[in-house]
One Martini backbone bead per residue (centre of mass of N, CA, C, O) as a GRO file, in nm:
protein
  286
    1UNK     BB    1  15.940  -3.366  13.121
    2UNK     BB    2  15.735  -3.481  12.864
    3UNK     BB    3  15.688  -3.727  12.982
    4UNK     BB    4  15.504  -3.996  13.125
    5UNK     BB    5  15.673  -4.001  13.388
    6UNK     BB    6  15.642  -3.714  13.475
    7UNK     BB    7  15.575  -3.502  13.754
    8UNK     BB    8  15.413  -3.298  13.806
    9UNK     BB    9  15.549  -3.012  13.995
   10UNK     BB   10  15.870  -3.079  14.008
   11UNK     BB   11  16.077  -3.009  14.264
   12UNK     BB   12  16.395  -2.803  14.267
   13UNK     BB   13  16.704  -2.772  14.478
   14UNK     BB   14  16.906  -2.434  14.475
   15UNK     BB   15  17.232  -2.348  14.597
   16UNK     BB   16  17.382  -2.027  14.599
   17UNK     BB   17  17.668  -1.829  14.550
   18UNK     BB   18  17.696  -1.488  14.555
   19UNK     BB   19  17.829  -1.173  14.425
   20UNK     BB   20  17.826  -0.830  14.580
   21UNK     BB   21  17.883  -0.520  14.565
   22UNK     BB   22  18.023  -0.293  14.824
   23UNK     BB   23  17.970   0.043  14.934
   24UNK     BB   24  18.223   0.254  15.070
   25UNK     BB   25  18.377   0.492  15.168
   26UNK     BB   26  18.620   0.317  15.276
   27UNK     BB   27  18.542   0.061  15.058
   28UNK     BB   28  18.453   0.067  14.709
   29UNK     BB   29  18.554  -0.304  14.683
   30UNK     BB   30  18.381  -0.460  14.868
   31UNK     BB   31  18.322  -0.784  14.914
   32UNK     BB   32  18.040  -1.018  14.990
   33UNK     BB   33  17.850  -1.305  15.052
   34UNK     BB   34  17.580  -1.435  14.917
   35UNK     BB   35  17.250  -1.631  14.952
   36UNK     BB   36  17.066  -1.832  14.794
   37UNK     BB   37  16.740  -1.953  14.731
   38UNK     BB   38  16.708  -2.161  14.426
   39UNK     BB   39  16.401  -2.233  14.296
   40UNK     BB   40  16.298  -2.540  14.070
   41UNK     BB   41  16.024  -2.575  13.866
   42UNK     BB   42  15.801  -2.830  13.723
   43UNK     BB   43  15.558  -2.828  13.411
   44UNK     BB   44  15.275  -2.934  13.289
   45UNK     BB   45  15.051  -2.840  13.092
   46UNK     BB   46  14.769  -2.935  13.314
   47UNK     BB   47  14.960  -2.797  13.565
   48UNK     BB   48  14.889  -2.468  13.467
   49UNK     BB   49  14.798  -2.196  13.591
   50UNK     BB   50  14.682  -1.926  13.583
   51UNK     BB   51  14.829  -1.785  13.778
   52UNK     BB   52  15.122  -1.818  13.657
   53UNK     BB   53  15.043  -1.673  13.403
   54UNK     BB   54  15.013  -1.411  13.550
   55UNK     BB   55  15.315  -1.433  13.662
   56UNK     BB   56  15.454  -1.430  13.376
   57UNK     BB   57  15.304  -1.199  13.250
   58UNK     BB   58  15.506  -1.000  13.423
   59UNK     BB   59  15.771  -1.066  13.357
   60UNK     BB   60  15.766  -0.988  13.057
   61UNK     BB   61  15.630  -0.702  13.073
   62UNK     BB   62  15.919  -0.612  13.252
   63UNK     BB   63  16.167  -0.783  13.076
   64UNK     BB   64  16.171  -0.820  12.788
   65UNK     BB   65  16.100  -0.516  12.656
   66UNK     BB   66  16.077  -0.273  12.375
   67UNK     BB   67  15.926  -0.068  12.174
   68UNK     BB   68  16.021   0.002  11.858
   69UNK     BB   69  16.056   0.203  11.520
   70UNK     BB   70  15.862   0.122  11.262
   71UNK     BB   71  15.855   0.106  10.936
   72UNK     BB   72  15.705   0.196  10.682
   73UNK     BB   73  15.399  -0.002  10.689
   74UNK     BB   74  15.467  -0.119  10.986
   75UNK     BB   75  15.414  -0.268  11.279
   76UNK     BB   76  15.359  -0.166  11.645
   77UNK     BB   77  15.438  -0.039  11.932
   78UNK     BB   78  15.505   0.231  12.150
   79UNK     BB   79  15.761   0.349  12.189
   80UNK     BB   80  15.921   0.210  12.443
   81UNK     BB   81  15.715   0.021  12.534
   82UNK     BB   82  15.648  -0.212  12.688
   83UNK     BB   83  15.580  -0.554  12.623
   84UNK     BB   84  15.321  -0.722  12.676
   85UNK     BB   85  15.129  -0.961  12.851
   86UNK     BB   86  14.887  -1.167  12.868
   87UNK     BB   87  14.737  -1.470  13.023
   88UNK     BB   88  14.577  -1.557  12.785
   89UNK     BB   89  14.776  -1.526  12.530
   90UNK     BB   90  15.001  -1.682  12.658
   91UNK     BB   91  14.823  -1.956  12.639
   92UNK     BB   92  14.796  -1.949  12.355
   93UNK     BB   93  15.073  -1.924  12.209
   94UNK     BB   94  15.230  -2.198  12.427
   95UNK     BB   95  14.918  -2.341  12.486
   96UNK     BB   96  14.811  -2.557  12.292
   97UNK     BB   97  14.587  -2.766  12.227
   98UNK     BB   98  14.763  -3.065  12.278
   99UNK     BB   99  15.037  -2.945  12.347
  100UNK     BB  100  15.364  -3.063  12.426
  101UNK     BB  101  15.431  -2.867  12.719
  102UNK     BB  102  15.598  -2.617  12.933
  103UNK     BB  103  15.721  -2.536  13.265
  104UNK     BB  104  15.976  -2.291  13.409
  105UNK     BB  105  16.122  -2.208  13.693
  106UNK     BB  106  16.220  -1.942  13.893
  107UNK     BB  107  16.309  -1.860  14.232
  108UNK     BB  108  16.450  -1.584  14.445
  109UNK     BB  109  16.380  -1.554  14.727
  110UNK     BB  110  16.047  -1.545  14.626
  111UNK     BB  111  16.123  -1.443  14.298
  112UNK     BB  112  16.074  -1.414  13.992
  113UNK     BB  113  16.336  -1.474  13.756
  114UNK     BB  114  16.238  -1.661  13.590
  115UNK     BB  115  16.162  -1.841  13.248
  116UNK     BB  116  16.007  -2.146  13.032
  117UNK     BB  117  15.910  -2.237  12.746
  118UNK     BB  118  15.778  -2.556  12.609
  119UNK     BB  119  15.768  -2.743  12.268
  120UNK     BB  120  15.680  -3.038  12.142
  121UNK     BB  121  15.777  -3.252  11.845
  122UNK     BB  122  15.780  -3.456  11.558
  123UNK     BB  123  16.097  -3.546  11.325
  124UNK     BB  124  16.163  -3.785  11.203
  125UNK     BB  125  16.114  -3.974  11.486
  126UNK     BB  126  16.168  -3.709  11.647
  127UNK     BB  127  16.233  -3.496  11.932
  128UNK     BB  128  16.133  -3.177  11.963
  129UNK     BB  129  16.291  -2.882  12.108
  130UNK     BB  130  16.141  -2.598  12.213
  131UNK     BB  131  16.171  -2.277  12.266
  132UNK     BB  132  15.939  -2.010  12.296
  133UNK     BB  133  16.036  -1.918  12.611
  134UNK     BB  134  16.258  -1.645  12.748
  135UNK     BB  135  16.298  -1.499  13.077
  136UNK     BB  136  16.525  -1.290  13.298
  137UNK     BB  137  16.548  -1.064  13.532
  138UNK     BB  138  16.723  -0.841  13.558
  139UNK     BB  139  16.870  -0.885  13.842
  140UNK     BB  140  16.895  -1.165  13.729
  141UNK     BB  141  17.148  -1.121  13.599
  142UNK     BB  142  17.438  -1.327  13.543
  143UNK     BB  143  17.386  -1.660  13.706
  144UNK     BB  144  17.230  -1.885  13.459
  145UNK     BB  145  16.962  -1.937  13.481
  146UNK     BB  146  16.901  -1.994  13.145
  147UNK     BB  147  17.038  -2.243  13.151
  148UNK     BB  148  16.907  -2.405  13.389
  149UNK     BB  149  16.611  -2.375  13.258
  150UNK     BB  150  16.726  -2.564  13.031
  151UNK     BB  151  16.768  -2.801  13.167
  152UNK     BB  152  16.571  -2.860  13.275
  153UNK     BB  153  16.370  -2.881  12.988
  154UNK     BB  154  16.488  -3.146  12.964
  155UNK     BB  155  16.472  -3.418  12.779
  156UNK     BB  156  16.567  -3.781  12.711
  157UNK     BB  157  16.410  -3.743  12.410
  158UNK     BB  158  16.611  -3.524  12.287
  159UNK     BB  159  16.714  -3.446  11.935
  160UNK     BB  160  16.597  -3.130  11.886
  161UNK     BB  161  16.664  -2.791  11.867
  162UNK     BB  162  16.511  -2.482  11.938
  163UNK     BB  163  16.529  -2.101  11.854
  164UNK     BB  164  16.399  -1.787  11.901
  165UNK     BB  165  16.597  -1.496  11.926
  166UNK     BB  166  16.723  -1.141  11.982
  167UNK     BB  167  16.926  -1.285  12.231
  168UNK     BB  168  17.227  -1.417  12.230
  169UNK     BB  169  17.171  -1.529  12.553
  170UNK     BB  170  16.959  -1.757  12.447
  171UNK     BB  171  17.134  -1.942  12.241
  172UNK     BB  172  17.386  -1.984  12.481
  173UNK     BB  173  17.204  -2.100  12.654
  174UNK     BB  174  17.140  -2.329  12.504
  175UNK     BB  175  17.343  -2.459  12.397
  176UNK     BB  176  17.476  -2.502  12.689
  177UNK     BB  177  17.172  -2.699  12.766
  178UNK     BB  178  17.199  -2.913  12.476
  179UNK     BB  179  17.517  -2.914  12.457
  180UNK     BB  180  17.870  -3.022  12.403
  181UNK     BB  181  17.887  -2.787  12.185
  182UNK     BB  182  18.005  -2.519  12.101
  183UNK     BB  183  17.892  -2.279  11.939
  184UNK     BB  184  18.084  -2.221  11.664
  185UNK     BB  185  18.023  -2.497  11.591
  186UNK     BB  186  17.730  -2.524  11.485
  187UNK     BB  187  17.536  -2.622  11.270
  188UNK     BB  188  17.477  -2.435  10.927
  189UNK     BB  189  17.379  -2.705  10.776
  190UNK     BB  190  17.141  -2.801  10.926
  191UNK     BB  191  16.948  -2.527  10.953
  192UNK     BB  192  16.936  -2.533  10.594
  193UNK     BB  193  16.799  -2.835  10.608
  194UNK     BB  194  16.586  -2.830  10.875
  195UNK     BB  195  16.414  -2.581  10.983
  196UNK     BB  196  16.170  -2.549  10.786
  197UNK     BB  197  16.074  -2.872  10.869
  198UNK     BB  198  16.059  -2.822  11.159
  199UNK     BB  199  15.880  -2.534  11.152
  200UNK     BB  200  15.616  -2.661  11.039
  201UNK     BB  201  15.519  -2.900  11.287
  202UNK     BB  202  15.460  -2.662  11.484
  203UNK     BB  203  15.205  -2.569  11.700
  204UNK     BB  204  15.302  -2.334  11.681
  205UNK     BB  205  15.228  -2.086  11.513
  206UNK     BB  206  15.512  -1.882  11.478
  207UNK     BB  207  15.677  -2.112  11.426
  208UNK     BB  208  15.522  -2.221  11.153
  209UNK     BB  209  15.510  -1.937  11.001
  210UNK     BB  210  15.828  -1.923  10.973
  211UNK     BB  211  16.055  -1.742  10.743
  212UNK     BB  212  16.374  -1.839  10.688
  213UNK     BB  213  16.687  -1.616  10.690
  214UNK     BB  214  16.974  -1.594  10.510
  215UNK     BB  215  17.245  -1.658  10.387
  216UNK     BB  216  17.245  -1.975  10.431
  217UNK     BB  217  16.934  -1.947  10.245
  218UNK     BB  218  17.036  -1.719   9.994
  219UNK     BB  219  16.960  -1.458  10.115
  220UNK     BB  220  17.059  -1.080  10.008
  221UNK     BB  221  16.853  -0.895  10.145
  222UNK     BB  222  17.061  -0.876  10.410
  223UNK     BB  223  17.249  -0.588  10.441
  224UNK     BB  224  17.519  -0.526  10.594
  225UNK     BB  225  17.611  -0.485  10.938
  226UNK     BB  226  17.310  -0.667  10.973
  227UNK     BB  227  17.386  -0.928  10.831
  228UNK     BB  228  17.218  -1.238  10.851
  229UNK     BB  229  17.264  -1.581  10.880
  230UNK     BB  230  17.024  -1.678  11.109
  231UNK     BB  231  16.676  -1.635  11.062
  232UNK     BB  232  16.372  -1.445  11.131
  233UNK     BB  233  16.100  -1.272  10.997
  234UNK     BB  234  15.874  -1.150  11.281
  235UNK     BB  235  15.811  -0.819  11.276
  236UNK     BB  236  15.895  -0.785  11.561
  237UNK     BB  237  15.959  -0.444  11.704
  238UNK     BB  238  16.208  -0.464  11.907
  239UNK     BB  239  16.480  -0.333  12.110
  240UNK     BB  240  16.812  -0.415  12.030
  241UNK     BB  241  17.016  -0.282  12.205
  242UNK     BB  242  17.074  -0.464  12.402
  243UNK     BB  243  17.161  -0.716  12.263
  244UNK     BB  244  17.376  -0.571  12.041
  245UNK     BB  245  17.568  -0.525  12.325
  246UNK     BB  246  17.614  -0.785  12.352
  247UNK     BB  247  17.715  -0.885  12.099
  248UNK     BB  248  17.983  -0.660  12.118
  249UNK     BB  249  18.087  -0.815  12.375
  250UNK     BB  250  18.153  -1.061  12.225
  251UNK     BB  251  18.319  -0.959  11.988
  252UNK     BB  252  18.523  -0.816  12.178
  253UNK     BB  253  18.605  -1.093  12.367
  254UNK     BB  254  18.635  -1.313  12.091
  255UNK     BB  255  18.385  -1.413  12.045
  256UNK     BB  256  18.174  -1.653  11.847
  257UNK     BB  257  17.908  -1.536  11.594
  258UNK     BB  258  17.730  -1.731  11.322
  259UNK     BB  259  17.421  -1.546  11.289
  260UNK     BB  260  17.508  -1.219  11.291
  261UNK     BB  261  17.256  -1.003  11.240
  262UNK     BB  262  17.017  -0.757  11.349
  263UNK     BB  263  16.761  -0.700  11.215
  264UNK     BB  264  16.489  -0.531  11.206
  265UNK     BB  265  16.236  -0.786  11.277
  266UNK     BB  266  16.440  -0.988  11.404
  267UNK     BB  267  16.517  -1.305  11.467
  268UNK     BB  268  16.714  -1.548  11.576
  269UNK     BB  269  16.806  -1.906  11.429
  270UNK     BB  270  16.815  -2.206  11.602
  271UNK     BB  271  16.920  -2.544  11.503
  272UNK     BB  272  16.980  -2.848  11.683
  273UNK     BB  273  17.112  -3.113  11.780
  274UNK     BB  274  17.200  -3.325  11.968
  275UNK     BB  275  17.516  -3.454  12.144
  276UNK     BB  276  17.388  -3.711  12.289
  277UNK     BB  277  17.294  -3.889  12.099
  278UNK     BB  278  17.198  -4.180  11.879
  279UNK     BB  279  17.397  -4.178  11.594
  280UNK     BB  280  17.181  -4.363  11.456
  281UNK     BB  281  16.956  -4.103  11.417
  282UNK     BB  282  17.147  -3.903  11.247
  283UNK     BB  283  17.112  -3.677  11.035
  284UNK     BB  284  17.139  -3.584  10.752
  285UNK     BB  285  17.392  -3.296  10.718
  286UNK     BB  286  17.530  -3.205  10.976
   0.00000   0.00000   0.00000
């Protein structure tokens, strides 16, 4: 999508059918079949207006989440309150000048359901790609939109993907959407070699600034419960109850997660080569 081939604003359509439960006095398990169509656009970084802007910090403001009680000495927002995001902030953080960034959305049935910001850089000769935002609609989740639009957010010359995020469904959402192995496969040999001169070279700034934490990198200091294996201190305080049930899904589901758990003010840390790529690139240590 970020290649110079690529070509700004490019629709693409998908019909899906989905299922949903209606009760009735009558019979309380009726299911019936509704169509929805969702549509996935791409966009290149010079074709993102304002209003696109507007209309995604919308979506984080209503969906992202809400600001947790941070500890003493610790900044945060309103307990409760959801986390906000501004139109020109948006733009700031994840579309830098210059920056080889992209947006994709989906909207169904004319309503904006999800999107995901992604930013490139190159290291050692390879092309990054960070997912640096991804939310979808509460209403739709569950349909895998998240996998989805991470999937159109590839292009064909990406060899290293990462994502910093709390919640669970987005790092198994990129790994469906960039790997061809399971989560459990995913190298933690690979993330404790190159996370850290990964996340020093993008343009992005809290990415750049990010310094990875958790058992993998010897760090000792997060104990207990919560004892995380590959993440990193982003000091962002928001509310982790849903992740956390979502985490216990998983484990309780028998499902394999091997980042650990979630300390307060941290987010999970995923960086992984594709493997799709082409053998001869592949960075040692993997």
């Amino acid at each position: 999508m970020a290649s110079p081939n690529t070509k700004p604003g490019r629709v693409t359509f998908h019909h899906d059918v989905q299922f949903e439960r209606q009760t009735t006095p009558k019979d309380y398990s009726k299911e019936y079949r509704i169509m929805t169509t969702d549509i996935f656009e791409e966009f290149a970084a010079e074709a993102i207006t304002d209003a696109m802007l507007v209309e995604a910090a919308a979506l984080f403001s209503t969906h992202y989440g809400i600001w947790s009680t941070p500890p003493p000495g610790r900044r945060g927002g309103k307990p409760g309150d959801h986390v906000k995001m501004s139109m020109s902030r948006l733009r700031a953080l994840y579309l830098p000048a210059g920056g080889r960034c992209s947006y994709v959305r989906v909207h169904v049935d004319g309503v904006l359901a999800g999107n995901a910001f992604a930013c490139r850089w190159d290291y050692q000769d390879r092309q990054v790609c960070w997912i640096t935002q991804l939310v979808v609609h509460h209403d739709y989740r569950g349909r895998r939109l998240a996998t989805r639009l991470l999937e159109k957010a590839r292009d064909v010359d990406d060899e290293i993907f990462g994502i910093m995020s709390s919640h669970p469904a987005a790092c198994i959402a990129a790994c469906k959407a960039f790997s061809d192995v399971s989560f459990d496969k995913i190298s933690m040999d690979f993330i404790r070699t190159y996370a850290g001169d990964v996340m020093a070279r993008s343009p992005i700034t809290y990415v750049k600034e990010g310094k990875p934490c958790g058992q993998i990198f010897e760090d000792n200091s997060k104990t207990g419960v919560n004892s995380i294996v590959s993440g990193v201190d982003t000091g962002f305080f928001v509310d982790h109850q849903e992740p956390l049930d979502a985490l216990n899904w998983i484990q309780e589901s028998g499902g394999s997660w091997p980042l650990g758990g979630l300390p307060e003010g941290h987010e999970f840390l995923l960086v992984f080569e594709s493997s799709r790529r082409r053998r001869s690139r592949s960075l040692p240590g993997r």
